[in-house]
N, C-alpha and C positions, 0 to 999 in steps of 0.2 A: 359266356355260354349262352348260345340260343334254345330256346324251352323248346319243344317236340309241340307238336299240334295234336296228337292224337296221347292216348292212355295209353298204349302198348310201348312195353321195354321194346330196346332194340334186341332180338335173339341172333346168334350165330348160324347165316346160312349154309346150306348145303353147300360144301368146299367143293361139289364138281362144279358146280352152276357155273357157266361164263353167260356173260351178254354178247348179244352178236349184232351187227347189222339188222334194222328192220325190224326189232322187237318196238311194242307200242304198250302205253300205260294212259289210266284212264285222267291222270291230272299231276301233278307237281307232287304231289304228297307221297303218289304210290313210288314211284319215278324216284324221289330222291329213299325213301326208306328200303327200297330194294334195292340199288346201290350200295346206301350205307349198309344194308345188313349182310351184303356179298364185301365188301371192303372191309369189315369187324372179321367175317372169317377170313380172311386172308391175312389179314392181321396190320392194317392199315386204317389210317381215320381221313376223314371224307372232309369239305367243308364247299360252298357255295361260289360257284365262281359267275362269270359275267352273264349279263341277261340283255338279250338287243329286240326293240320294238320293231313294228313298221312305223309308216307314216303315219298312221289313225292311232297309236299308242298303244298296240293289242302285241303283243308277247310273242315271238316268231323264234327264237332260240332261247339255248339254256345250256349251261354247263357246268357240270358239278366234277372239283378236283380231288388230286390227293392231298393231302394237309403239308406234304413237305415240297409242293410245290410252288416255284419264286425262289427268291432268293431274301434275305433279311438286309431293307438298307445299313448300307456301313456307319461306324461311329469314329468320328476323328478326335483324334488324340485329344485336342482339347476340348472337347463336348465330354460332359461329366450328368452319369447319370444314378439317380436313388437308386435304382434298382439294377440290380446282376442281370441280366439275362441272357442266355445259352442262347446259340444261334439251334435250330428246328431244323431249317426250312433248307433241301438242298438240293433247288431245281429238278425237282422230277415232272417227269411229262405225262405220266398216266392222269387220265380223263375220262368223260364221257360225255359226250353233246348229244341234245335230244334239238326236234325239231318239231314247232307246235303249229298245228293245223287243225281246227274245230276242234279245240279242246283235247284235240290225243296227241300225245307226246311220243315222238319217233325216233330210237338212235341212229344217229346218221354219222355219231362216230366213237371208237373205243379204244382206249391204248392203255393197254395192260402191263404194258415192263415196265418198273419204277429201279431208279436209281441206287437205291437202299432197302438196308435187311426189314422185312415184317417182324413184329413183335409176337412172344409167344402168348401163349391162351391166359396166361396168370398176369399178365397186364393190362389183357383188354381195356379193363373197366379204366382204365388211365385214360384213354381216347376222348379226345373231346368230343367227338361224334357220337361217341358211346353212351355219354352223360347226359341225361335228361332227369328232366324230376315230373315223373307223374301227376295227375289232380288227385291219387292217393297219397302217393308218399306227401305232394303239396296239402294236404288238407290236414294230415297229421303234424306236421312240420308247424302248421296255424294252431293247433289244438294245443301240440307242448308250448311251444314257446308262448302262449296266451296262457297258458297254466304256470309262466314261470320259471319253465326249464332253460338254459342255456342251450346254444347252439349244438353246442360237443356232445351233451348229453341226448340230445335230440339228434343227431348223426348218430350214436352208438345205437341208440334203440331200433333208427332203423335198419342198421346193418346186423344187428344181431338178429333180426325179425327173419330176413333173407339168409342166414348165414354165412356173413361174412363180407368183409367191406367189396371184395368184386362182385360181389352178386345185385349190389342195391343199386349202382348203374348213374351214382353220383358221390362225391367227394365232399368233405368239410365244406370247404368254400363255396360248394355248389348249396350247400344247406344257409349257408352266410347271406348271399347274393339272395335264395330267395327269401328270405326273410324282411333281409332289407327292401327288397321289392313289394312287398304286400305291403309296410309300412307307409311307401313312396305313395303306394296305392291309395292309401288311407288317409292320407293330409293330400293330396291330387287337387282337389278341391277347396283347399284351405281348411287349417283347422277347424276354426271357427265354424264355416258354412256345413264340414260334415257335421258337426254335433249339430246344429240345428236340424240339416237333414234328418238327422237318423231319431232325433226329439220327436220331431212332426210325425215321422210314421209311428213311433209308439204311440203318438196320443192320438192319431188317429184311426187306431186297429180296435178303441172301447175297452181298453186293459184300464181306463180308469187313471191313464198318465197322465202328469201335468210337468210342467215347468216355468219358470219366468229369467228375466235377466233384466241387467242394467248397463244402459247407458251413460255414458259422460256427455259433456257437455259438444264435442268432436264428435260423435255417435261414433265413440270406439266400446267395445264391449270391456265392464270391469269386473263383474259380477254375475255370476249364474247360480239357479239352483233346482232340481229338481227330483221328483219323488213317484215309483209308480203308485198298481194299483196295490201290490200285495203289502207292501211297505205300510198303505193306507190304513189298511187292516189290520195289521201288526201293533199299530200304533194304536190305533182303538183298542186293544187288549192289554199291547204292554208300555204305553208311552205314559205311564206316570214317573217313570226316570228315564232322564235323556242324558247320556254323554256327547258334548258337543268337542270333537279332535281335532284340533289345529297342525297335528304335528308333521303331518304330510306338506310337501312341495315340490311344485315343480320346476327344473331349473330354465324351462325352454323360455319361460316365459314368466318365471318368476312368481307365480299365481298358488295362493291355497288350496290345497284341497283338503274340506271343511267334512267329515262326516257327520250326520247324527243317530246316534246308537243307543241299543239297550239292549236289556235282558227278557230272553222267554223264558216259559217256564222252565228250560232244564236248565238252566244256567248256563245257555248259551248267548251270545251275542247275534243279536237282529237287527238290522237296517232299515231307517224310515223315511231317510232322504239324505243327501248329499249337496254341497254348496263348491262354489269355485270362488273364491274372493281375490281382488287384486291387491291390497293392503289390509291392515290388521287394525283400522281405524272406525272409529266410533260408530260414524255414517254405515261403513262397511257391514259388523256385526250386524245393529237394529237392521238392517234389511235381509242380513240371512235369517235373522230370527222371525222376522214380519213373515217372509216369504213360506218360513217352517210353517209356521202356525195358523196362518191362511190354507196351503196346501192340506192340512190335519184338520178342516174344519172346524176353523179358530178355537181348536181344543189343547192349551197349554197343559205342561205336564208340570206335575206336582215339582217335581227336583231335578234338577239340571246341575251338572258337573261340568267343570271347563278347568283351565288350566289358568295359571296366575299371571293373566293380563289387564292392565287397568279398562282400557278399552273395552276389552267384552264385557266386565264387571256394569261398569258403565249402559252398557247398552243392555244385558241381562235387568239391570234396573228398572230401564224404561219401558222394553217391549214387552217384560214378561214381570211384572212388578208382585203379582201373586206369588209366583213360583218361587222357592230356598234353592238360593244360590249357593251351592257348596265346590270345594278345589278336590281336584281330584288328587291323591295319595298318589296317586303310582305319578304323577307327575310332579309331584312334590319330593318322593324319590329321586327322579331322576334330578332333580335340581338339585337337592344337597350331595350328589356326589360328581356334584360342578363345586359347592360353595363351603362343603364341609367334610371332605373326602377324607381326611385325615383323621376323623375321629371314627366316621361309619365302621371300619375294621376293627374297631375296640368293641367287646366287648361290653365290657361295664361302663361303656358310654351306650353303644346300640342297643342293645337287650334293658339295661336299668333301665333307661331315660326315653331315646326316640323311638321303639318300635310301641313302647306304651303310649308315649305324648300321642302316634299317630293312631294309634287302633284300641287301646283299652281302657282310655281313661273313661271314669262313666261321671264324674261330674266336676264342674264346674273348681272344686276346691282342691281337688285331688290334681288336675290339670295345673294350677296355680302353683302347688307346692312343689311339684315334681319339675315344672318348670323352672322354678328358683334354685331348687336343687342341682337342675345341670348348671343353669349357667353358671353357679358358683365353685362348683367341683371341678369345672372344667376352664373357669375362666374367661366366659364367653358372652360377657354382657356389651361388653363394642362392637360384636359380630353384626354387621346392616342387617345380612340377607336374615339372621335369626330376630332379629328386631322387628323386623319389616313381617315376616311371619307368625311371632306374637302379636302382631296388628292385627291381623286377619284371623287369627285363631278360632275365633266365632264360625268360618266357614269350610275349616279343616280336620278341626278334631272333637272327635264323635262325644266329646263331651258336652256339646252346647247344638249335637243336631239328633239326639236320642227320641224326639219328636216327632220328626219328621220320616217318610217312609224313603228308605235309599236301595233298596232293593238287592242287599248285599254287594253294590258297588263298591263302598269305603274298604271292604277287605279286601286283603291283600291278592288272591287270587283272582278274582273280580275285577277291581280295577286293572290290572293286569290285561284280562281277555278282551274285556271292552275297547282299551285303549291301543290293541295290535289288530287294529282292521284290515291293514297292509303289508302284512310284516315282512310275505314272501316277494313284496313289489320293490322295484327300484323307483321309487315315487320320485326321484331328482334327475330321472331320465325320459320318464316317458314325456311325451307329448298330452294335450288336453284330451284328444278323443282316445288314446292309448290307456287314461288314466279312467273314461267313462267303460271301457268296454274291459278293464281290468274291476271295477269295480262291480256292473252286472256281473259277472264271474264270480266274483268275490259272495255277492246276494245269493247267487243258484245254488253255490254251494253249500253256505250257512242253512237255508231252505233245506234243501238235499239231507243236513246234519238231524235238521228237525223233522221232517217228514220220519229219520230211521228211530230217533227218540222217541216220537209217537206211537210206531210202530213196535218198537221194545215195550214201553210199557201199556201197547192192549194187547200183547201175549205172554210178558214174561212176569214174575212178579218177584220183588225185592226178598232177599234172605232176612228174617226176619229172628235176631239174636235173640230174645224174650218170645217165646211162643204162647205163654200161657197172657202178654201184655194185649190185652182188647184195644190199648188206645194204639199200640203201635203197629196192629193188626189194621185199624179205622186208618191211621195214617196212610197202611201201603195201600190200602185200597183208594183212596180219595188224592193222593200229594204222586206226583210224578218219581222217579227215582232217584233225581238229584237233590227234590225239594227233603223228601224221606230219609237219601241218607243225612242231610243235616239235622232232621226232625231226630232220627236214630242215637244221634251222637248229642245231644242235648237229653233224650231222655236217660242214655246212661250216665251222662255227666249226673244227672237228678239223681241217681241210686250214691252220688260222694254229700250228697245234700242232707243236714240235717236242723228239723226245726228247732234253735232254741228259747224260741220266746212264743207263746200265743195268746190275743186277746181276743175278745169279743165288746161290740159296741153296736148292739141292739141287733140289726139282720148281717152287718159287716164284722166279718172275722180278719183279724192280721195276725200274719204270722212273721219269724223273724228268723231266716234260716245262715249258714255260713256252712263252712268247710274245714276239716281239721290243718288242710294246706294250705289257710288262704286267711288273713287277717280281715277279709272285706265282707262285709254282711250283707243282706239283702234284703227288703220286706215286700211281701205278696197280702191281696187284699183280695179274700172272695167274700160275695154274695150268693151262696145256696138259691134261693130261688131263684134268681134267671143265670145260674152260672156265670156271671162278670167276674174277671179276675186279673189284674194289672201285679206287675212285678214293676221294683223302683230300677232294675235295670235295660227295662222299654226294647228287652230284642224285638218282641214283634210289633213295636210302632214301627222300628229301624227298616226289620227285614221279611217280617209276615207270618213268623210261625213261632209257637211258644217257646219260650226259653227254660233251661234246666229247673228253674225254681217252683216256675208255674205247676211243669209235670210233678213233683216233689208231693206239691200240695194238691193236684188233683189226681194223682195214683196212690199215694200212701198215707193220705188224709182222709180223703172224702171220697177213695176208690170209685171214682168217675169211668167210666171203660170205654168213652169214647172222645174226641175232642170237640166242645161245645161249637156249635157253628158258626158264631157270629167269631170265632179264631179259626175260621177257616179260608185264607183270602184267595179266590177264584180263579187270581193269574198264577196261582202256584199248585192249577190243578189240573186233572189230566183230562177235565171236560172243560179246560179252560174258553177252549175255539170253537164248542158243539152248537150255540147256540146265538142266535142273532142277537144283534144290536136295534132290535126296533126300541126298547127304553131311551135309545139314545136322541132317537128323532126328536121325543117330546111332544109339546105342541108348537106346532109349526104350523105357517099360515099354508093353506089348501094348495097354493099354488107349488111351494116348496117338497111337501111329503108326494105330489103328482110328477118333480120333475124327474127326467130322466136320470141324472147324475146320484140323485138319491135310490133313487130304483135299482139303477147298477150297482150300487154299493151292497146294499141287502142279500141284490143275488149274488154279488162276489164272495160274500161272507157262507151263504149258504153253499156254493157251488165249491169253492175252497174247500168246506168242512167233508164235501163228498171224495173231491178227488184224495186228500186225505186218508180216509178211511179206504175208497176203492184200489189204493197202489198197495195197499198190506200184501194182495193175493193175488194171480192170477184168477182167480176164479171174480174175485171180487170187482177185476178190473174187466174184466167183459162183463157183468154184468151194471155197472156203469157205464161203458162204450153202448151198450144196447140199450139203456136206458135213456141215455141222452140222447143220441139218435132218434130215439123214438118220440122224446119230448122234443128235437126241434122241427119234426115232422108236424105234429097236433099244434107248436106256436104258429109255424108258417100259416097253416091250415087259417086258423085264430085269427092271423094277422091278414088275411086275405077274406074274412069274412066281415070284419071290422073297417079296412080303408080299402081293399080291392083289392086285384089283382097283380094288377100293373104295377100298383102305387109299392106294392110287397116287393115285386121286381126290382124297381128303378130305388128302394133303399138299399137291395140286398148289394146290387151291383155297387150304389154307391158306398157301401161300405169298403167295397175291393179294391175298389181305385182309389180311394180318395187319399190312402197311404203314398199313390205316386203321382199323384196333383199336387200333392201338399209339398213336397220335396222339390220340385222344381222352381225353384225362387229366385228371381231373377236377380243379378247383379244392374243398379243402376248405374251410369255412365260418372266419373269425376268422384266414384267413392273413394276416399282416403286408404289408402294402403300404407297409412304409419301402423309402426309397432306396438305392441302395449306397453306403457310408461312400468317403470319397476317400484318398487316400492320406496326407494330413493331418489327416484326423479319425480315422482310422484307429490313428496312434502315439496319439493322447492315449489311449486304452483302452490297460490295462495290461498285457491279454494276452486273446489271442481262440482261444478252444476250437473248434477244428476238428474237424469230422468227415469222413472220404472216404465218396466213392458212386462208384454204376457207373450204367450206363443199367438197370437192372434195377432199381436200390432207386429211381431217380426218380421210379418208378411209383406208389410206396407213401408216401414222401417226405411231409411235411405244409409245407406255406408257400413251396413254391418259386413258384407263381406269383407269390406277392407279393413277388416282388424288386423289380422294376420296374413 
């Protein structure tokens, strides 16, 4: 199928209209669409026939056929073909030849009687002529299938749009074809060289984007990573737990794709950067992790989650030797129902033993015992994988990381959302730059989720079970509505709480609560004068907000009606993003807090928090659009009474272009066009000399094109 040049469906002409001798048309375009759209009414499809030069190579005829005109070569007996096909084509002679002189096209001839029946009105759209795909219908066609939809589904939407599969003016396969063509379009260039391209113009539009990658010792590309600006910001807020996902691959080329994720305040899942790795080895990690934490203002986050590889282990060690390295559950899941499938379906194996081992135990002796008890009950003391996870236990179950702050990842639903970044992706099909521009999609969206959570709660406020409770009144006002409803569901757990032991020990009161359901006891320790108060089972070291014991003893103890502030942690608030990050500068020598990159960051953080707040309204959102307007009127102004006029000019322009300077990068002559080594061809080399780059050496870089 050849695509239409212009946006207009073909429509059904007026069925009197003939062409005649001597009619003239302004160019090729007009010429063949009023043709074809006299040939649609008649009920026949059109398609391009011979074109003859002069001497000088300028275009002097032209002739467009009927589609069943010729004949189909023949197929002999023994020639064997995949495919059926129907013979069309059955020598008809209608035509039309035009004759071209300065640009006007002249029939100089037309033969209207064709050999066979015309098709009725309910078939048109069959016509190949008739089939065309719009840059509308083409730009929705990019939009689903970039959101994930399949083809079919993305053909029904648009024929339902139109009503009805004639009316939309292309077929299945017409939707297949372009699809695959925009793909064609999108690696044109090379993998490889698009993602760089399309790197360069982000980082150089001042969105505050970076990237780097790595070289082999061949200057083949092995390893990429990078992070914009919002991601930056994100991180500054909520990057004291990082889930690092390996679980994604791609098959083109065999390559990781590496996320790094967390939680905002609604318990949703946020994006701070993305890695591409070519193997799973030692060197590998410490550079995605170097390159994280460099990108984030060599600001390592308190606790990092990975899944159960020696190698990242390894390298989490070295780059990030601060940071509690713990395994993530949900993928601790998925591996016992590879390693011990058989029993997860049991009951009084699931429920007694592993759902506890992985999320309830709260200490150290109780993990121990309960452990001894499956393996004995069940037989299971020869089991590796269960040996090899008693190993590790220190960094899986919540028994020995009740210390440490995990930001409700360890549970069950949490790890869960964190570790399906992709879910709706065919990550073993796409391509590398299929898998970047799946993933920005991925980030707008998530954004998009938190922009409308924002938006819910600065107008709507939580149902609040206990009306006459001050503290859970303090709560909706202060904790967003996801944090709240956990807050909610911990302080009625506190109303099954009862104290039965309490002392005192000079200004420290303990208390010794339990449950009539529950053999496990609990003790809480307050100080009256500056309200401190710790529970021995550490939810809000774990997760940030008091636990049922605490509320017990400061609502029906000591009738507190609000919750003390120093329990109140910031990223789980609904002013969490309001207010800048200048504490975070420090002191910094003169030259650093003046340079630009820092400067943008503040205003990003601030400018963030406006448009924020101004997408709530219309109202709100003009008067932001008029606001800002207004302030980049008065900076110009500023900027041209400080370095001049010109000099204001010649940045402003070069900001505009320098997005398509930067993208033109030249291929030098004799680069290597091998493939990238797989992760198995990879070990047999006995050791591969790596080099780091930034988006700045790319430039100068010899062979990067030829990776791909």
């Amino acid at each position: 199928m050849e695509a239409a040049k212009d946006n207009v469906l073909v429509r059904d002409a007026d069925k009197e209209f003939e062409f005649r001798i001597g009619m003239t048309f302004a160019n090729e375009e007009e010429a063949y669409n009023t043709y074809n759209a006299y040939a649609i009414g008649k009920g026949f499809g059109v398609r391009r026939g011979q074109k003859a030069n002069n001497s000088k190579g300028i275009l002097r005829t032209c002739t467009f056929l009927c589609n069943c005109e010729g004949y189909s070569p023949p197929i002999l007996p023994h020639e064997r073909r995949d495919v059926y096909r129907t013979v069309k084509r059955t020598g008809c002679k209608a035509c039309i030849k035009f004759k071209i002189k300065d640009g006007v096209w002249t029939v100089t001839k037309f033969e209207e009687v064709h050999n066979h029946p015309f098709i009725g009105d309910e078939q048109k759209h069959l016509l190949r002529s008739y089939r065309h795909i719009t840059n509308t219908n083409g730009s929705i066609l990019t939009s689903l299938t970039g959101a994930g939809t399949r083809a079919t589904k993305a053909y029904s939407y648009l024929s339902g749009e139109v009503g009805g599969h004639e009316n939309v003016a292309l077929m299945h396969r017409d939707c297949q074809n372009c699809i695959r063509s925009k793909r064609r379009d999108l690696i044109s260039a090379g993998d490889c060289q698009s993602l760089i391209d399309h790197f360069n113009c982000l980082q150089s539009n001042g969105s505050n984007f970076s990237y780097t990658f790595q070289l082999d010792k061949e200057q083949r590309l092995t390893n990429f990573f990078w992070s914009d600006g919002v991601s930056k910001l994100d991180y500054e807020t909520f990057g004291d737990v990082v889930v690092f996902d390996t679980t994604y691959r791609t098959s083109k080329y065999n390559m990781i794709c590496a996320p790094f994720v967390g939680l905002n305040h609604h318990l949703k899942t946020v994006l701070f950067g993305c890695a591409f790795l070519l193997d799973e080895t030692i060197s590998s990690f410490e550079w995605a992790f170097q390159s994280f934490v460099k990108a984030m203002g060599n600001k390592a986050p308190k606790t990092i989650f990975t899944d159960q590889d020696h190698a990242m282990a390894n390298a989490v060690k070295t780059v990030l030797p601060n940071t509690d390295h713990r395994l993530c559950v949900w993928h601790i899941g998925k591996n016992a129902a590879h390693h011990i499938a058989h029993l997860l379906g049991k009951p009084s194996f699931h429920d007694k033993y592993w759902h506890r081992l992985l999320y309830q135990c709260e200490s150290e002796f109780e993990m121990e015992n309960n452990w001894k008890a499956m393996c004995h009950e069940w037989n299971l003391e020869d089991n590796k994988w269960l040996a090899d996870m008693y190993r590790l236990r220190h960094k899986w179950c919540p028994a020995f990381g009740r210390d440490t702050f995990s930001a409700g990842i360890g549970s069950t639903q949490e790890s869960e959302s964190t570790n399906n970044v992709f879910q709706d992706m065919a990550c073993k099909t796409m391509t590398l730059s299929e898998l970047v521009s799946h993933y920005e999609k991925q980030a707008e969206k998530l954004r998009d989720y938190e922009v409308v959570d924002d938006f819910e709660c600065a107008r709507e406020k939580p149902q609040i079970v206990v009306e006459n409770s001050g503290i859970l009144k303090h709560a909706a006002h202060v904790y967003t509505h996801a944090i709240y409803r956990n807050f909610q569901t911990e302080f009625l757990h506190a109303l099954s709480e009862h104290v039965l032991r309490s002392e005192t020990d000079g200004p420290l009161h303990a208390y010794m609560l339990g449950t009539e359901s529950s053999d496990r006891k609990h003790t809480v320790h307050f100080r009256p004068s500056d309200s401190t108060i710790t529970c021995s089972c550490k939810l809000f070291e774990m997760q940030g907000w008091l636990c049922r014991h605490t509320l017990c003893i400061l609502t029906h103890v000591v009738n507190v009606t609000s919750i003390p502030s120093q329990y109140i942690l910031k990223r789980w608030t609904k002013a969490t993003k309001q207010s800048s990050h200048y504490d975070d500068v420090g002191e910094s020598s003169h030259d650093a807090i003046n340079s630009k990159t820092l400067r943008l960051k503040r205003l990003m953080q601030l400018a963030f928090s406006v448009m924020n707040i101004g997408a709530n309204h219309d109202a709100t959102e003009k008067l932001a659009t008029t606001t800002l307007l207004h302030l980049h009127s008065r900076i110009t102004n500023q900027m041209q009474s400080l370095i001049g006029k010109d000099d204001v000019n010649f940045m402003m322009e070069n900001d505009e272009s320098e997005c398509a300077e930067n993208c033109g990068i030249q291929i030098p002559k004799g680069a290597p066009t091998t493939r990238l080594k797989g992760a198995g061809e990879k070990r047999k080399r006995k050791e591969s000399s790596c080099t780091g780059g930034t988006s700045h050496q790319m430039k100068t870089t010899a062979g990067v094109n030829g990776v791909l």
